[in-house]
N, C-alpha and C positions, 0 to 999 in steps of 0.2 A: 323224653326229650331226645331229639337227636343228635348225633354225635357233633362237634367241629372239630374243624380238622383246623391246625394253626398256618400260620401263612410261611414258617420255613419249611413245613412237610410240602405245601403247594409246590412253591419255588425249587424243594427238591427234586419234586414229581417233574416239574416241567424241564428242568437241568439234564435229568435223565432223558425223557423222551425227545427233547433238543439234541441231544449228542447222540441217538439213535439214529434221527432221523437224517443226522447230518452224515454217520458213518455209512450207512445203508446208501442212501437215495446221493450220497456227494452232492450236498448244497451247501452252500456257505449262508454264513450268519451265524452271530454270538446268539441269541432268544432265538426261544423257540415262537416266537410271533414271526420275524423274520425269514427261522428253516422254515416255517408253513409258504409263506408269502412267496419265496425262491422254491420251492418244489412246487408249488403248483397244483397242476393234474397229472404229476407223478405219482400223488396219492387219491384215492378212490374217495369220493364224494361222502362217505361215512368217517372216513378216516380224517378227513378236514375236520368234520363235525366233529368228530370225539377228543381232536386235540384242541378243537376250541372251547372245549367248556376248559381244557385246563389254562387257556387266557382266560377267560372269564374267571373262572374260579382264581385267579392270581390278583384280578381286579378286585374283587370280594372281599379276598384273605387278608390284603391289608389292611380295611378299615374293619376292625373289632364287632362290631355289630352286625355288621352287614356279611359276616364270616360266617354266621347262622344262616346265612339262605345259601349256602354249599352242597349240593346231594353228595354223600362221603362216597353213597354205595353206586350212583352214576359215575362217582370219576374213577372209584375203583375198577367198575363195570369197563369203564373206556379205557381206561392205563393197560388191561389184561388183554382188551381187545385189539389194540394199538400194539404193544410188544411184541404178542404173537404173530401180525401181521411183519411189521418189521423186521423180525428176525429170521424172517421164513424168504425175505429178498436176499440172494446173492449178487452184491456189487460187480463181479468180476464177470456174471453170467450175462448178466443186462448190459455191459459194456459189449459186450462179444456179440448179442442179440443186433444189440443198434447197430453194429459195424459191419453184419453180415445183410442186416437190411435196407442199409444202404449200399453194400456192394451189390445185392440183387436190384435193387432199383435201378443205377447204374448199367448194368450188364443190359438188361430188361431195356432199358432206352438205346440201348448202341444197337442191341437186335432189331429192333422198330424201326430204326431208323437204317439201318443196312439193307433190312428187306425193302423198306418204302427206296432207297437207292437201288437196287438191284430193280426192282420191279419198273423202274421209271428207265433204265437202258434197254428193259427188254421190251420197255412199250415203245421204245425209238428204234430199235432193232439193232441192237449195236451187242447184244450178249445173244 
C-alpha cells in the first residue's frame, strides 16, 4: 500500500516553497497558488509544473479519501527539484541583470538614432 501523506505536511510543503519563491523571484502573494500566478515565466515551464502538483496535491489532502491518490514520491521528486532550482537564483544578481539590460537597450537606441541623425545632415550636406 502506498504511503499518504496528511494534508498539514502538504500545506507545509507548499508554505515552504511559497515563501521560497516569494523570497528568490520577489513576488507577492500569501499562497503559493497566487506566487505561481505573479511570477509567471519567471519560472521555467517544468518548474510551474512541479509546483502544481503541490496545488493539486493540497486539493487532495483535504478530503481524506481522495489523499490516497497523492504520488508521496512525485511530490518529493518535485519539492528537491523546485529548492534546488530556487536556491541556486540570486535576487540581487537578476535585479543588476535587468537594469543593465535595460540600460543597454537604451544606449543601443540613442546610438541608432544619432547615427540615423548624423547620416540624414550628411545626406543634405550640412556635416
Amino acid at each position: 500500500m502506498a504511503p499518504v501523506i496528511e494534508a498539514k505536511d502538504v500545506e507545509r510543503r507548499k508554505a515552504e516553497l511559497a515563501e521560497l519563491i516569494g523570497t528568490q523571484l520577489r513576488v507577492g502573494g500569501v499562497t503559493l497558488e497566487q506566487k505561481l500566478k505573479r511570477a509567471g515565466r519567471l519560472l521555467p515551464r517544468w518548474a510551474r509544473r512541479d509546483a502544481g502538483l503541490f496545488v493539486h496535491a493540497g486539493q487532495l489532502a483535504a478530503h481524506p479519501r481522495l489523499a490516497r491518490q497523492i504520488d508521496v514520491a512525485a511530490l518529493d521528486k518535485a519539492e528537491a527539484r523546485l529548492k534546488r532550482y530556487l536556491e541556486q537564483i540570486d535576487p540581487d544578481e537578476r535585479r543588476k541583470t535587468a537594469l543593465l539590460h535595460l540600460v543597454g537597450g537604451i544606449v543601443l537606441k540613442v546610438l541608432i538614432v544619432g547615427g540615423v541623425f548624423l547620416a540624414v545632415l550628411r545626406w543634405q550636406g550640412l556635416v
